[in-house]
N, C-alpha and C positions, 0 to 999 in steps of 0.2 A: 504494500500500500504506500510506500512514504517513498519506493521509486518510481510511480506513479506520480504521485504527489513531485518531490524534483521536476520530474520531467516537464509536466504543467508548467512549473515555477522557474524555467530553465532562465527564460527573457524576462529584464525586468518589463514595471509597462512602459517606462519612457523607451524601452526601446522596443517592444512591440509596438508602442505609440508612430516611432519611425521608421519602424518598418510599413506597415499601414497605409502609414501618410507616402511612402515610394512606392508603394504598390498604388493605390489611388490615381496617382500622379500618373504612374507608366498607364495604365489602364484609360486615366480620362485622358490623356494624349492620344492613347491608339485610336479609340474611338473618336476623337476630335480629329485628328488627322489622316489616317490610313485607313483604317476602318477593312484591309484588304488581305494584309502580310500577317497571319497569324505566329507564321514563327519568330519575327520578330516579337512579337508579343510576348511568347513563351522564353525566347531566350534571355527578354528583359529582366523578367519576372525570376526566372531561375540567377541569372547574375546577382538583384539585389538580395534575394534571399541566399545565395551562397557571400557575400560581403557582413551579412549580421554575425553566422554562423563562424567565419572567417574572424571575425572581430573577437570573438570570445574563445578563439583559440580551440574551434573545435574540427575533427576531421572532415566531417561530412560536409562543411564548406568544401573543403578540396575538391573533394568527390563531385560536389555540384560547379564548381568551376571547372573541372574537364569536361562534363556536360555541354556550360555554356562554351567553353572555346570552340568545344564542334559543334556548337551551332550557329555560334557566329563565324565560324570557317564558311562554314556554308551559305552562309549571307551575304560577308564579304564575297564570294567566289559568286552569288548570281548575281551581284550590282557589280562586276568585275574590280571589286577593290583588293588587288592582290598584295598589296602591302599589307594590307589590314588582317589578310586570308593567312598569310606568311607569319605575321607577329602570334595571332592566336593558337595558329593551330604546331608556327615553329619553335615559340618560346612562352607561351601562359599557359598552354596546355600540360607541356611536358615538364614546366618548372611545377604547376600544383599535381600533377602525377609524383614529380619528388618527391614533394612536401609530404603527399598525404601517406606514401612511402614510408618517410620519416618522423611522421607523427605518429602512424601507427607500429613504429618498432620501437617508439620512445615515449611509450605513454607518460603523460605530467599526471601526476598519481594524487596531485591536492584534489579540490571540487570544482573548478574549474572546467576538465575538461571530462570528467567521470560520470557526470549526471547524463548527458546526452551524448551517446558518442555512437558507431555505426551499429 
């Protein structure tokens, strides 16, 4: 019951409050603007929410940041921005495949990053 409980309690609200308010934001943009590109949608969404995750030191950020680099590989590569295709998918990708590599062969064993992790 009480790792249930953590789990709930993982975020505080200011920062489910900010997460929220980015989710919101990307959402009334799409719909405000594009209304069209659903993956860009999706890989907004997965980006900010692996950035909170990211922020508290946790793996599954990583895990969702190799996600998003292939999906924004993919986006770049159909607006032909091959710089952009190159950065995510040649060095953001493969650096949070490190990371989460490295995080999970080095767990931080306070509360930090034990309460939610993959």
């Amino acid at each position: 019951m009480q790792k249930l409980y953590l789990k709930l309690n993982y975020f505080t609200k200011n920062e489910l409050r900010l997460w929220a308010i980015s989710v919101l934001l990307i959402v009334g943009s799409f719909f405000i603007f594009d209304k069209t590109n659903y993956l860009t949608l999706i890989a907004s969404l997965i980006g900010t929410t692996s950035l909170i995750f990211n922020a508290k030191g946790n793996p599954f950020g990583q895990l969702l940041m190799i996600v998003f680099s292939v999906l924004y590989g993919m986006i770049s590569l159909s607006f032909k921005y091959y710089g952009e295709m190159i950065t995510y998918l040649g060095m953001t990708g493969p650096m949070a495949l490190f990371a989460l590599i490295s995080w999970l062969k080095n767990p931080y064993n306070g509360d930090m990053c034990g309460r939610f992790t993959l």
